[in-house]
C-alpha positions in Angstrom: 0.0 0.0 0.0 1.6 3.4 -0.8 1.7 6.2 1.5 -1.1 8.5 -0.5 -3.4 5.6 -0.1 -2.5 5.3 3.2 -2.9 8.8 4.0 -6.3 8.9 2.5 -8.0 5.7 4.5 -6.4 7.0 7.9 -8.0 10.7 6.9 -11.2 8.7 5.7 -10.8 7.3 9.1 -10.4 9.9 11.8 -14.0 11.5 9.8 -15.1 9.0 10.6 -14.0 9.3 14.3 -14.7 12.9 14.8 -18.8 12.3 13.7 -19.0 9.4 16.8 -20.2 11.1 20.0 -21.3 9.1 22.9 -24.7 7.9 24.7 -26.7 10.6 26.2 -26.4 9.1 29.3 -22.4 8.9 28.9 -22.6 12.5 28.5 -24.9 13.5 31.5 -22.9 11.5 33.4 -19.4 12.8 32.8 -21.1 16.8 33.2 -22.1 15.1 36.5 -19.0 13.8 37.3 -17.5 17.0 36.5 -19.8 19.3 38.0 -19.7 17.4 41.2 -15.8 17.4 41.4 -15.8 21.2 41.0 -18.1 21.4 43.7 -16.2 19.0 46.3 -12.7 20.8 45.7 -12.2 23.5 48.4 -10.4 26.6 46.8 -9.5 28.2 50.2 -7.7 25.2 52.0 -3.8 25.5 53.1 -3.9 21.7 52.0 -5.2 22.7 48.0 -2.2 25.4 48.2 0.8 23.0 48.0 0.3 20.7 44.8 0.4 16.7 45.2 2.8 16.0 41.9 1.8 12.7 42.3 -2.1 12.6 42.0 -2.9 13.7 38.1 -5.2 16.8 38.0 -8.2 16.5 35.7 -6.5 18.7 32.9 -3.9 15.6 33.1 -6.6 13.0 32.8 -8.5 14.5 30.3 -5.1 14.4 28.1 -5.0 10.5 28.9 -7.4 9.8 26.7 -6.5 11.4 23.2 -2.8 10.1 23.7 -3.4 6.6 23.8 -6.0 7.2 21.1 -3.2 8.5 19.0 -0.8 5.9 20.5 -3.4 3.1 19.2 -3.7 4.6 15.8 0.1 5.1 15.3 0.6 1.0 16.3 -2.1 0.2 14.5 -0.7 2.3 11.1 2.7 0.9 11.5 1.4 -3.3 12.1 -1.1 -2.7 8.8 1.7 -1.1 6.5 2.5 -2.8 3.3 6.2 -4.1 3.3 7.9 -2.8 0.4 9.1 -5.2 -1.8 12.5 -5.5 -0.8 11.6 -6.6 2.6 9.1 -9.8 1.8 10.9 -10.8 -1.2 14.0 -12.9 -0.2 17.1 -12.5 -2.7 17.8 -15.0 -5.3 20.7 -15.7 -7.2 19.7 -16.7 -10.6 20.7 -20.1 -11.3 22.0 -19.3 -14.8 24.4 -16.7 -15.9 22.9 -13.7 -17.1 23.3 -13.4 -21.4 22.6 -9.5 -21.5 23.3 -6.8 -19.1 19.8 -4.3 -18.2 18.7 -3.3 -21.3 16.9 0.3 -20.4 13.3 0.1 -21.9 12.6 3.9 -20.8 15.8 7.0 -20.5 18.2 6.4 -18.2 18.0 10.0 -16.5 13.8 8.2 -15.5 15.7 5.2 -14.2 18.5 7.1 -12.1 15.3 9.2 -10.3 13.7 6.2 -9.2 13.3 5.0 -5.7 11.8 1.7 -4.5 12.2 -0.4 -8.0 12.5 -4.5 -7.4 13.8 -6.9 -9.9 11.2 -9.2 -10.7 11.6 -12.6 -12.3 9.5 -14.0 -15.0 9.5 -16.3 -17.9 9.0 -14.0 -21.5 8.3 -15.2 -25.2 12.1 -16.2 -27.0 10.4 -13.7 -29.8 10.8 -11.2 -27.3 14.7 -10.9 -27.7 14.2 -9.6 -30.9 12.3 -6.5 -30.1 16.2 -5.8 -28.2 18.1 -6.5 -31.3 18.7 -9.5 -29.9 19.4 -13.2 -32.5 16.9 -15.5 -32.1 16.8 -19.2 -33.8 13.4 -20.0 -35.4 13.8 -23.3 -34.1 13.5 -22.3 -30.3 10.9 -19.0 -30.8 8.4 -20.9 -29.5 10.0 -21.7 -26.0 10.1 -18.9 -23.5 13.4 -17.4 -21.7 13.9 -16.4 -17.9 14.2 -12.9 -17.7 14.5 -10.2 -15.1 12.3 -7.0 -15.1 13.4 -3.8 -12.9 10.2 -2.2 -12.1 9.0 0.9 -10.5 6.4 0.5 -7.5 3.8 1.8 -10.0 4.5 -1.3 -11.8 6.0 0.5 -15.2 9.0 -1.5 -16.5 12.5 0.2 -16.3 15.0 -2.3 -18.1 14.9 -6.2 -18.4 17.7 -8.4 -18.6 17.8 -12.3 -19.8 19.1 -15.2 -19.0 20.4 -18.4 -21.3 
């Protein structure tokens, strides 16, 4: 999954969050609860005048809650990221030596800007060499040849490269 895409469901997402409000009783009770602990708290005490750092105030327990909301979406973002290609495919040596070197199938300069291509490894039509220049027997141009692709992300093909 790419990071625009990503962006988009977590925005899609935290819409989503911001329309939920709760029960009406939920609500009653926490202006209640709030109401009630404004009323109990003497402002004129000596004891009120000296601050217990241990004991969170309700500024620092109302701040609880959105942290570990944003602590839960940030785990939850990074466990349902999409590896990138490099990480879940393991490297393979190819077990045959390599006939061509990269042949470029778009401008170099679009190659050397990319970030994030993979080599991929597939099996392509024998008639295929041709379109490089490449000899190929009529005899065999019905068998297929192992060939690597370097692709970009978006799945456009940079260069390919064959094996014998």
């Amino acid at each position: 999954m790419d990071d625009d895409r990503l962006d988009r469901r977590l925005s899609a997402l935290k819409g989503e969050l911001a329309l939920l409000r709760p029960p009406p009783e939920v609500e009653r009770g926490l202006a209640a609860a709030i109401a009630k602990a404004q009323r109990a708290s003497p402002t004129s005490s000596a004891a009120n005048l000296k601050p217990n750092r241990l004991a969170p105030t309700s500024h620092q327990r109302w701040l609880a809650w959105p942290l570990a909301l944003a602590a839960a979406l940030g785990i939850i973002t990074w466990t349902l990221r999409s590896p990138t290609p490099d990480e879940t495919a393991p490297e393979r040596m190819p077990t045959v030596r390599a006939a061509t070197d990269f042949i470029p199938v778009v401008p170099v300069a679009d190659i050397a800007r990319t970030r994030g291509a993979y080599v991929v490894s597939t099996q392509v039509p024998r008639t295929m060499l041709a379109d490089f220049g490449l000899p190929v027997s009529p005899a065999r141009a019905a068998e297929t040849v192992a060939s690597e692709l370097l692709v970009r992300p978006d799945g456009t093909v940079l260069a390919v490269r064959f094996f014998e």
